[in-house]
C-alpha positions in Angstrom: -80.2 229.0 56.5 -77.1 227.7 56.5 -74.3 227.8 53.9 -73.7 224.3 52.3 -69.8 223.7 51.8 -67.9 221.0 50.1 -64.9 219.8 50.8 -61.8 219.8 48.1 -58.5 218.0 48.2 -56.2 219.3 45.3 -52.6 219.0 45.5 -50.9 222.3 46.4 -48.2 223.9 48.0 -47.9 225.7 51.4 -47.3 229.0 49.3 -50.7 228.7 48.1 -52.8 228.1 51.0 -50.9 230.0 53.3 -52.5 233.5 52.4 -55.7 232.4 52.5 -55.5 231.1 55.8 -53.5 234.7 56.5 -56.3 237.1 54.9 -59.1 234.7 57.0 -57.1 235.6 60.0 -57.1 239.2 59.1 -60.5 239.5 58.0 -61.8 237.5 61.1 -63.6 235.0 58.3 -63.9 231.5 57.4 -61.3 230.0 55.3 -64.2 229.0 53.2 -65.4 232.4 52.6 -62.0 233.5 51.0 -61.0 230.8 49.3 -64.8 230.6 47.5 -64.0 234.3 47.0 -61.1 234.1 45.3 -62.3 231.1 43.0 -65.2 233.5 42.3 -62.9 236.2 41.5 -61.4 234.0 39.3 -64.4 233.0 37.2 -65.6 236.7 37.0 -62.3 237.5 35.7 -62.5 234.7 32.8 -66.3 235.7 32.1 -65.0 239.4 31.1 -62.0 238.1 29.6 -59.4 239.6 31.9 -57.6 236.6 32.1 -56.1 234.3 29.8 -57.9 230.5 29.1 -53.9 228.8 30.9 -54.2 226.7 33.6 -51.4 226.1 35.7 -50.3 222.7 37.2 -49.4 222.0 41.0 -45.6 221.1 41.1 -45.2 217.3 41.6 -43.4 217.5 45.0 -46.8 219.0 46.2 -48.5 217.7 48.9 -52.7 216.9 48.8 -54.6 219.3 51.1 -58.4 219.8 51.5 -60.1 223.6 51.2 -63.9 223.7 52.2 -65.8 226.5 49.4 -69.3 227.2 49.4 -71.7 224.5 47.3 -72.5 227.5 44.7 -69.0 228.2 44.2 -68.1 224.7 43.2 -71.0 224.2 41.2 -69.9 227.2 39.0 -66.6 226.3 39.2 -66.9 222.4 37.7 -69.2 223.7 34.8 -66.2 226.0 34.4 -64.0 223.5 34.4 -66.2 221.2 32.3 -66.4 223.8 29.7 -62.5 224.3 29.6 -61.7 220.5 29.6 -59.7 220.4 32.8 -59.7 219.3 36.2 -61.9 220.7 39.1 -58.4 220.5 41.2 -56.3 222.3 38.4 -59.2 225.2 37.8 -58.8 225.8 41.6 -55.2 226.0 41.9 -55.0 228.2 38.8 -57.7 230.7 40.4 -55.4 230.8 44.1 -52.5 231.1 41.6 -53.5 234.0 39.5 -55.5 236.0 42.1 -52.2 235.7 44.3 -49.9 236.4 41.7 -51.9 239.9 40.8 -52.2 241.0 44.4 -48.2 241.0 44.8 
């Protein structure tokens, strides 16, 4: 069966979605894949308290682009949201952020 994705469009920056379009290249894997992995990695992180409840905003000058995750992903990641009192779009771009900004 099949992996069911959706489709996100969230204001970000090029800086953001470049590596994950770089590590899919590298890893010969859907966009979708590492994006929902990182966004995973980011809710595992705040389960075991690794990371601090701050949620970033997208600069203004940001353009809107669309990232595909897997269904599960964004089902975890709105209750997430939900639970925190923020956007879907700002949870997102705070997970690329942070799990970008610890790699370097």
């Amino acid at each position: 069966m099949a992996t069911k994705l959706k489709f996100i469009r969230l204001k970000i920056e090029d800086e953001l979605i470049q590596p994950v379009n770089n590590l899919a290249g590298i890893r010969d894997e859907l966009k979708a894949d590492i994006a929902s992995e990182i966004v995973e990695w980011y809710l595992n992180q705040r389960k075991a308290g690794h990371v601090h409840i701050r949620y970033f905003s997208s600069p203004k000058g940001s353009d809107y682009q669309g990232i595909w995750f897997h269904s599960d992903t964004i089902k975890r990641a709105k209750q997430q949201a939900e639970d925190d009192q923020q956007p879907l779009s700002r949870l997102i771009y705070t997970a690329l952020a942070r799990y970008f900004e610890q790699s370097i």
